[in-house]
C-alpha positions in Angstrom: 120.3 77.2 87.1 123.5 79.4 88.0 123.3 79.0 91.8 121.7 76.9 94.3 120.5 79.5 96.2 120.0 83.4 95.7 120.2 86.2 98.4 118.3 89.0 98.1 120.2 91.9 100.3 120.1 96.1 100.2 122.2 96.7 103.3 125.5 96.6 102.6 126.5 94.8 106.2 123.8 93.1 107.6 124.4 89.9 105.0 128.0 89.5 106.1 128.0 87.2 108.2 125.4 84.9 106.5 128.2 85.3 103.2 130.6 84.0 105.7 128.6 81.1 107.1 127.5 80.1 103.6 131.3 80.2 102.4 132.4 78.2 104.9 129.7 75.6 103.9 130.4 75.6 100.5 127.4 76.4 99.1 126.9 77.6 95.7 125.0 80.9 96.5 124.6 84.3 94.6 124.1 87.6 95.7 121.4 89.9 94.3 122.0 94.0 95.4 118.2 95.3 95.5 119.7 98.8 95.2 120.8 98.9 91.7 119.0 96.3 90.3 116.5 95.3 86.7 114.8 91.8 86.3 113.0 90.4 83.3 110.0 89.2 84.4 109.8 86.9 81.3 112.9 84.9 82.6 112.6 81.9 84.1 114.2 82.2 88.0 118.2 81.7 88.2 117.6 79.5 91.1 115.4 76.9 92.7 115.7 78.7 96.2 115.8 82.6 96.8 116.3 84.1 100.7 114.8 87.5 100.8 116.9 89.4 103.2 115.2 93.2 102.4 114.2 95.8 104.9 111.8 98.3 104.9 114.2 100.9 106.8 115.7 100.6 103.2 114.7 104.6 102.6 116.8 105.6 106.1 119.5 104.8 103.6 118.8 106.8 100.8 117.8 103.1 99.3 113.9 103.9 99.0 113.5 102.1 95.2 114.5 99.0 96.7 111.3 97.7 98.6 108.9 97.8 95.5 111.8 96.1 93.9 112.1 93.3 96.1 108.1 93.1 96.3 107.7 93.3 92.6 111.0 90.7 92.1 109.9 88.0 94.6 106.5 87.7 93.1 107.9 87.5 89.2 110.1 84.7 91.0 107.2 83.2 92.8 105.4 83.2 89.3 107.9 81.5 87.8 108.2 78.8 89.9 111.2 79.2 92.3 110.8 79.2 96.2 111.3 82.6 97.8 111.9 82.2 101.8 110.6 85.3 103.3 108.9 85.9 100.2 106.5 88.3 98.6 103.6 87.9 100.8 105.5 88.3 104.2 107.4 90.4 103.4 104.5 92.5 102.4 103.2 92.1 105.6 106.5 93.5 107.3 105.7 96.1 105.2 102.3 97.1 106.5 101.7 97.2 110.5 98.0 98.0 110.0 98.0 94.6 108.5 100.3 93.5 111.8 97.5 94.4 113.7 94.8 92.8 111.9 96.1 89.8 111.3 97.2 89.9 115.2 93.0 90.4 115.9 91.9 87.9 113.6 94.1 85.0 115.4 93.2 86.4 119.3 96.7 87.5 120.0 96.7 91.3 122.5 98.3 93.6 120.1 97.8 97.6 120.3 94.9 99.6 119.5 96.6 101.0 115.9 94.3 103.4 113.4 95.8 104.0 109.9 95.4 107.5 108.2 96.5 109.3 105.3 94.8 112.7 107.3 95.3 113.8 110.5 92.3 115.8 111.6 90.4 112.1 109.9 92.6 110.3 112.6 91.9 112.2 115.4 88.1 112.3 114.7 88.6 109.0 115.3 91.3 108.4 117.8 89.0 110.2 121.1 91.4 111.0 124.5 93.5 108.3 124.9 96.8 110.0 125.3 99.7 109.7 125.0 100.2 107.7 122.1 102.5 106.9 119.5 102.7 108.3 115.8 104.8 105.4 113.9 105.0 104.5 110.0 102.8 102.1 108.2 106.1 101.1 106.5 108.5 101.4 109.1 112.7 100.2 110.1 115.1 101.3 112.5 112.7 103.4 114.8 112.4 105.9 112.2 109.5 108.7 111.9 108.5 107.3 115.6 107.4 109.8 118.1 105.7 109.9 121.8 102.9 112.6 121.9 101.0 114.0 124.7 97.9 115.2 122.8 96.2 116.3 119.5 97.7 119.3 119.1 101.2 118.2 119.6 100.2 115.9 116.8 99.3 118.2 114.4 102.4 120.1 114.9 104.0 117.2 114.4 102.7 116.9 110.6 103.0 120.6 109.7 106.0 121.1 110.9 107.9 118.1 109.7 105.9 117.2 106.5 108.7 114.8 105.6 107.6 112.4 108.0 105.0 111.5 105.8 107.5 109.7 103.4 107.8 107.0 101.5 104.2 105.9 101.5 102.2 109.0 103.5 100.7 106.1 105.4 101.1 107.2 109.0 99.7 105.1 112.3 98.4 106.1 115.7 99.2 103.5 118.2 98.2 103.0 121.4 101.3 103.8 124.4 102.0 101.0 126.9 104.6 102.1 129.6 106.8 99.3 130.5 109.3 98.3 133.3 112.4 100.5 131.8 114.5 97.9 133.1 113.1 95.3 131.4 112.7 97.1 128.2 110.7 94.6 125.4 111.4 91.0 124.7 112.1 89.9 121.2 111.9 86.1 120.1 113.5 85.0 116.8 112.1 82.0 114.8 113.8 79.9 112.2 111.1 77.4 110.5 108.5 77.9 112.8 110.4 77.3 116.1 112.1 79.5 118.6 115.4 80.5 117.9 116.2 82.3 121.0 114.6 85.2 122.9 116.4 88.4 124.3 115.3 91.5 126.0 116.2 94.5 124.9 116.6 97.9 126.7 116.4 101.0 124.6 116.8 103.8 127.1 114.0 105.8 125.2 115.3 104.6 121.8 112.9 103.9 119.0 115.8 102.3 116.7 116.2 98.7 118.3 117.6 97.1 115.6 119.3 94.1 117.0 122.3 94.1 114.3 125.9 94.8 115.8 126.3 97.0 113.0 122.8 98.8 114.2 123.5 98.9 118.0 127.0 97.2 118.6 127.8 96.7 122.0 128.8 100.1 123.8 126.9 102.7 121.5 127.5 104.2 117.7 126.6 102.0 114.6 125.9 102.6 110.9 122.0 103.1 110.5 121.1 104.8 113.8 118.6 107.5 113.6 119.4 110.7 114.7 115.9 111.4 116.1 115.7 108.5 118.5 119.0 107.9 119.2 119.3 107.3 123.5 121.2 108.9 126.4 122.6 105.4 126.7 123.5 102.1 124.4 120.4 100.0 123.5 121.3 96.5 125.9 120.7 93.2 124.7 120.3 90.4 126.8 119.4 87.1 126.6 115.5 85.6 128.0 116.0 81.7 128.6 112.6 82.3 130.8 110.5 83.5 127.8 107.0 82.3 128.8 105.6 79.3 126.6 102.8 81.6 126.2 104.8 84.4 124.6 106.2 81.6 122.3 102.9 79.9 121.4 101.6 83.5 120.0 104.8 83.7 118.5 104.5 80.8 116.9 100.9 81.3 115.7 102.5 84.9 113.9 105.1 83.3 112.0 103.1 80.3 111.1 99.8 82.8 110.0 102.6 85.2 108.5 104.3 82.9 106.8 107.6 83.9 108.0 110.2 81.6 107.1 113.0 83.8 109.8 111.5 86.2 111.3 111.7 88.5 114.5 108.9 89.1 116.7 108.4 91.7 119.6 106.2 92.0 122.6 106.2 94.4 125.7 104.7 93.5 129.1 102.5 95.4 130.1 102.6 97.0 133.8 99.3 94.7 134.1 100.7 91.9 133.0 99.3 91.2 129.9 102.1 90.3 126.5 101.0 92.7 124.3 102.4 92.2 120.4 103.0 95.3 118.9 105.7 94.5 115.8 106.4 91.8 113.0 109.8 91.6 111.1 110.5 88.8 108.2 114.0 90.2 107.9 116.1 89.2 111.2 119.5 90.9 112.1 120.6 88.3 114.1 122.7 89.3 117.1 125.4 86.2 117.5 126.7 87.1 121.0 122.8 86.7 122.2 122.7 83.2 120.9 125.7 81.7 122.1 124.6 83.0 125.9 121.4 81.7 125.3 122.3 78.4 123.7 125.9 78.0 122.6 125.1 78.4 118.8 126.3 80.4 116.0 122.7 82.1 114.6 123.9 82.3 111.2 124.8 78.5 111.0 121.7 77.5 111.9 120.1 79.6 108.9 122.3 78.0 106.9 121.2 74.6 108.0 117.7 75.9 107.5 118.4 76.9 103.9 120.4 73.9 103.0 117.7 71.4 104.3 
């Protein structure tokens, strides 16, 4: 066994400061780039523990390869005995949000009304009047290939004019639209072995791309990975939610436990009835430090080194 523990990364920032954390720990870690990568699959694992750390915005990045990668690499290592955290079979269900949903309506928890197509005019046989709603990617990241439409026809224009949104899987999603308090934007919570983390709301001005990294969506606008399609009149505001209901976290909880996320980012929107309403599942979290010492006084990336060390 060379290492300890093995980090499986594609973005070229996002790991930083989990490197930095871990170095300052001491621990005897490797670091495995998904984007130019080969595995044996004959090999025995390198290292007891693995921390999958892949995105599926990896294609925003001209990176598309490396999410089958990962997928086929975590369950080679699962195979062969080592223990993946965010492994092959959550992160496979990051990857799908039709899966989201249904696993979201199999445990009770208010999620949106979400048909998966591969054909438009099959969808909208389907999908009735209930407009507007949202056309979003089966695999998605960063609020890419996301778009508000008014009615069937706009969605088909959609599709013929811009074919490419179809790409990398030409899975596509209609989702049911739930207009919100602007001002109180969506609330993510963040879990680290099954418990709350922290929670944050987050105000996107009409952004899709809500990524909570500081490279992402640093504090006053620009970032590495926005996407030029939704980016906002105004910075995407973070802010931390110490009054998260218990009943936001209990669904939460049941996600990540159902999920079997391991860290893992989960979103809701309030509904202007009321009612949480679940809408999106992430195994890999960009962890926003500023958010967590407001909320609690704690360095994010510590604590997932505390997690991985125990």
């Amino acid at each position: 066994m060379g290492h300890d523990l093995v980090v499986l990364y594609e973005h070229p920032e996002w790991q930083k400061p989990l490197f930095a954390a871990l170095e300052r720990r001491g621990v005897h870690y490797g670091k495995f780039d998904l984007k130019r990568a080969a595995f044996n699959p004959d090999h025995a694992p390198e290292a007891p523990l693995y921390f999958n750390q892949a995105s599926p915005s990896a294609y925003v990045r001209g990176n598309t390869r490396a999410v089958p990668f990962a997928l086929s690499f975590m369950r080679a290592l699962e195979l062969g005995g080592a223990r993946v955290l965010n492994g092959a079979e959550p992160f496979a269900l990051e990857l799908s949000k039709s899966a989201q949903a249904a696993l979201k309506h199999k445990l009770g928890i208010p999620h949106p009304r979400t048909l998966a197509f591969n054909d438009i005019d099959a969808a909208l046989e389907q999908w009735g009047d209930q407009w507007p709603a949202l056309i979003k990617p089966e695999q998605g990241g960063s609020g890419a290939r996301m778009y508000l439409l008014n009615d069937a026809d706009e969605a088909r224009r959609l599709l013929r004019d811009q074919p490419e949104i179809w790409l990398p899987d030409n899975l596509l999603l209609l989702q049911e639209y739930f207009p919100v308090d602007a001002a109180k934007g969506i609330v993510r919570m963040e879990f680290l072995g099954g418990e709350l983390l922290y929670a944050m709301r987050v105000v996107s001005h009409g952004a899709f791309n809500l990524c909570p990294s500081e490279t992402c969506n640093p504090e006053g606008g620009g970032g590495e990975c926005e996407i030029p399609e939704s980016k906002p009149v105004k910075p995407v505001e973070f802010y931390p939610y110490r009054q998260v209901p218990a009943l936001a976290v209990t669904q939460g909880k049941k996600i990540a436990a159902a999920g079997k996320l391991d860290v893992g980012g989960i979103e809701y929107l309030e509904a202007l009835d009321g009612r949480l309403i679940f809408y999106d599942v992430n195994a890999n979290s960009n962890l926003r430090t500023p958010i967590a010492q407001a909320y609690g006084g704690f360095d994010p990336f510590e604590r997932v080194v505390d997690f991985l060390v125990g």
